[in-house]
C-alpha positions as CSV (number, residue, x, y, z in Angstrom):
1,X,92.1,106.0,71.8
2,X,93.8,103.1,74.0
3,X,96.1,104.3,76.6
4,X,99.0,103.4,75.0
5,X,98.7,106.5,73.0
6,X,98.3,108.7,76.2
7,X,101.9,109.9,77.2
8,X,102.3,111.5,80.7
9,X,103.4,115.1,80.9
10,X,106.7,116.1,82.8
11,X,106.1,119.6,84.4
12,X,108.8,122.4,85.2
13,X,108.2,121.8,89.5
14,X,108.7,118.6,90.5
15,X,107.7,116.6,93.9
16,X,111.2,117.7,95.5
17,X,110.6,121.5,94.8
18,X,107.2,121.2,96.1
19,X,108.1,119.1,99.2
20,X,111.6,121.8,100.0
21,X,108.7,124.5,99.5
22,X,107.2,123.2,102.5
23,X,109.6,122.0,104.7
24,X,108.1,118.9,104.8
25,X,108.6,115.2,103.9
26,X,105.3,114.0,101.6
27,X,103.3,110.6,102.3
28,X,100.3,109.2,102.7
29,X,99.6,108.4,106.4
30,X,96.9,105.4,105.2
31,X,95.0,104.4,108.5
32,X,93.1,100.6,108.2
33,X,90.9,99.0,110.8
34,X,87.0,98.1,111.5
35,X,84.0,100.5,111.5
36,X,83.9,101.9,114.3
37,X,87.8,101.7,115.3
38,X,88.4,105.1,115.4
39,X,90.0,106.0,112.0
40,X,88.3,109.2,111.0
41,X,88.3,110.5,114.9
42,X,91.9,109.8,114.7
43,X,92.7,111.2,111.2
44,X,90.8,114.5,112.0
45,X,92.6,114.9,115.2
46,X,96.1,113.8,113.7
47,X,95.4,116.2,111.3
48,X,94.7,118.9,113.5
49,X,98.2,118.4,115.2
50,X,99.8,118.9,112.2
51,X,98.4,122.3,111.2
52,X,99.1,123.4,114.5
53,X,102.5,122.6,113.4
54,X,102.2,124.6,110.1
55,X,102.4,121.2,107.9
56,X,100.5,121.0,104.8
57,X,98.2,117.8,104.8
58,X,94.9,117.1,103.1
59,X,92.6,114.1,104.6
60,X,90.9,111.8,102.6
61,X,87.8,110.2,104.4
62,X,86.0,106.7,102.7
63,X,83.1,108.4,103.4
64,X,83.4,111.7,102.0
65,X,85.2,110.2,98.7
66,X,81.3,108.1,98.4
67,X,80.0,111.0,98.2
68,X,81.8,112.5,95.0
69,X,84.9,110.7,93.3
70,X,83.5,106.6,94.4
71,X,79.4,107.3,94.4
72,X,79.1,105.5,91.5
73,X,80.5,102.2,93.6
74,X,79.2,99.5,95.7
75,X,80.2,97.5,98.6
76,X,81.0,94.4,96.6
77,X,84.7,93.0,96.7
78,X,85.3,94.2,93.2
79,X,84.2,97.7,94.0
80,X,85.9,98.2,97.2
81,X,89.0,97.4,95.3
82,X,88.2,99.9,92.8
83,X,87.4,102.6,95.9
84,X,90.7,101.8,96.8
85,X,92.6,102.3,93.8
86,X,90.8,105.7,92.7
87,X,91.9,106.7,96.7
88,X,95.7,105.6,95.6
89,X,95.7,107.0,92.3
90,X,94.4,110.7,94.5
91,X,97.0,110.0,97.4
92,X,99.6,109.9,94.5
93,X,99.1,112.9,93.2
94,X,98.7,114.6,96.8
95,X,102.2,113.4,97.4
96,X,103.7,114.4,94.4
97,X,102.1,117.7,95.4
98,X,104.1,117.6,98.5
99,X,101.6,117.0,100.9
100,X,101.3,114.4,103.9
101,X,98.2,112.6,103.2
102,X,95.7,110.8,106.0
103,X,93.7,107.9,104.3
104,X,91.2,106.7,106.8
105,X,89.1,103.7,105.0
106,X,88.3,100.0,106.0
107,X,90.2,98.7,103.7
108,X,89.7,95.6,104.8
109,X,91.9,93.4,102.2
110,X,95.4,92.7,102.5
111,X,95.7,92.7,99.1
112,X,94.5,96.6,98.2
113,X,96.6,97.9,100.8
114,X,99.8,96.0,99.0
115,X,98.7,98.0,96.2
116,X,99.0,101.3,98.1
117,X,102.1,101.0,98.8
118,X,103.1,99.5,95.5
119,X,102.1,102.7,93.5
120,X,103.4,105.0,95.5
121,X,106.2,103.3,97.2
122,X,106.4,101.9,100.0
123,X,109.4,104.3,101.6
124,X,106.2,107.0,101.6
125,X,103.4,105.3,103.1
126,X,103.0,104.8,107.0
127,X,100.4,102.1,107.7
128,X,98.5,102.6,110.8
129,X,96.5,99.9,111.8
130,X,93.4,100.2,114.6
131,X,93.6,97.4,116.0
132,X,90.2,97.7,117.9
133,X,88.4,94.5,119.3
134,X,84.9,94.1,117.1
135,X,83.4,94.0,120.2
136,X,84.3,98.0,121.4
137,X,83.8,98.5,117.4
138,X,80.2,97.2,117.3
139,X,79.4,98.7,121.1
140,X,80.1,102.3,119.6
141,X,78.5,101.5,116.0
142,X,78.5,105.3,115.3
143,X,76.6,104.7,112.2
144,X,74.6,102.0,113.5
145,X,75.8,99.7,110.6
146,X,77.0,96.7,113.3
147,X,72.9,96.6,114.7
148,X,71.9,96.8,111.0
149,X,74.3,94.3,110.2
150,X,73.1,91.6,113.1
151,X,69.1,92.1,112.0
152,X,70.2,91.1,108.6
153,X,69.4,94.5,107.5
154,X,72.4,95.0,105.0
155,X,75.2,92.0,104.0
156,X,78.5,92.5,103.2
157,X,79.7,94.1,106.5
158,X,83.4,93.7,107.3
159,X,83.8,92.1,110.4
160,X,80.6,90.3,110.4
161,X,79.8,88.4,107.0
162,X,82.8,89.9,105.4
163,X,86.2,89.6,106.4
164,X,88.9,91.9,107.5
165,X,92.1,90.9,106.8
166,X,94.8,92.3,109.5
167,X,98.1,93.6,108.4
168,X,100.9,91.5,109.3
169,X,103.4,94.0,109.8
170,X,101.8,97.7,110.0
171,X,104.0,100.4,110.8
172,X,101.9,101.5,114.1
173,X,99.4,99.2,115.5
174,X,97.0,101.3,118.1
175,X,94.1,99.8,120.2
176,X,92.1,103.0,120.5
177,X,89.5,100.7,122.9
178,X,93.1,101.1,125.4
179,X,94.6,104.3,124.3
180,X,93.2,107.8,124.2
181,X,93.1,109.7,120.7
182,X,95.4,112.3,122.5
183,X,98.2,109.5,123.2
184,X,97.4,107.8,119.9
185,X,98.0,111.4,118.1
186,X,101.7,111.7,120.6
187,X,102.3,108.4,119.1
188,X,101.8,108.5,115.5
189,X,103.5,112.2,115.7
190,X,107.0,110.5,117.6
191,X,106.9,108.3,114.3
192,X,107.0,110.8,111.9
193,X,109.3,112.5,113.4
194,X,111.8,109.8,114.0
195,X,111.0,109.2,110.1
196,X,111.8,112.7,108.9
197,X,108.3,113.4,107.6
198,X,107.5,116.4,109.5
């Protein structure tokens, strides 16, 4: 059966219903930036503010997603395109469920984020970029990837023989090397607000 033959079904509750239900405006919160930059400390934490806040969020960790959903993928360009559009194609449906949605993943290629915000539109995704030197990145290395990455123990690591392409026009552009998580949380909080997400 090709695809062509499989129609999507409307249900009875739609996005609006689910979003009113919750007193909350849905989106995907999608936060990009080197290993190392801070993007799962931040995500947890941000998170944490928002529950405090009684807002119904779900984070989605590259990591954790390896381990179930994108285990059967690599670190080769193709594939971390592919990670990235299964991690859309989930985002989607968590906004459509009325939820605010943290995405912390590399997702080092311009192009891939583009496609985030193509698929589930750009008025509901907030791009927060880490923009954390590679040198404070590499001096944490919580997963000691950077030192394997020097001894030529693994290839293929973004930021040193693979490249991370910077957004040009993120919506919040934090330097957690200069900023606490605490003041990076106050900040990204002030946004949605301003926004009329939360």
């Amino acid at each position: 059966m090709t695809t062509s033959a499989v129609v999507w079904q409307e249900t009875i509750i739609i996005q609006g219903d689910r979003a009113a239900q919750k007193a909350q405006s849905p989106c995907v919160i999608w936060f990009t930036g080197l290993s190392g930059a801070g993007k799962s400390t931040l995500a947890n934490a941000l998170e944490a503010a928002l529950f405090e806040r009684g807002k119904h969020s779900y984070l989605l960790d590259g990591d954790n997603l390896r381990h179930g959903l994108n285990q059967d993928l690599g670190f080769s360009e193709a594939d971390r395109t592919e990670n990235i559009r299964r991690v859309g194609e989930v985002a989607k449906l968590f906004v459509d469920a009325g939820l605010i949605v943290l995405a912390a993943f590399i997702s080092p290629f311009q192009m891939d984020r583009a496609s985030i915000k193509d698929l589930i539109g750009d008025d509901h995704v907030v791009e927060v970029y880490l923009d954390t030197p590679l040198s404070i990145c590499e001096k944490r290395d919580p997963k000691g990837m950077y030192r394997k990455a020097r001894n030529g123990e693994i290839t293929g690591f973004t930021g040193i023989d693979s490249p991370y392409e910077a957004p040009e026009s993120a919506d919040i552009v934090i330097n957690t090397g200069a900023v606490s998580i605490a003041d990076s949380v106050a900040i990204i909080l002030a946004y949605l607000d301003r926004h009329s997400f939360t």
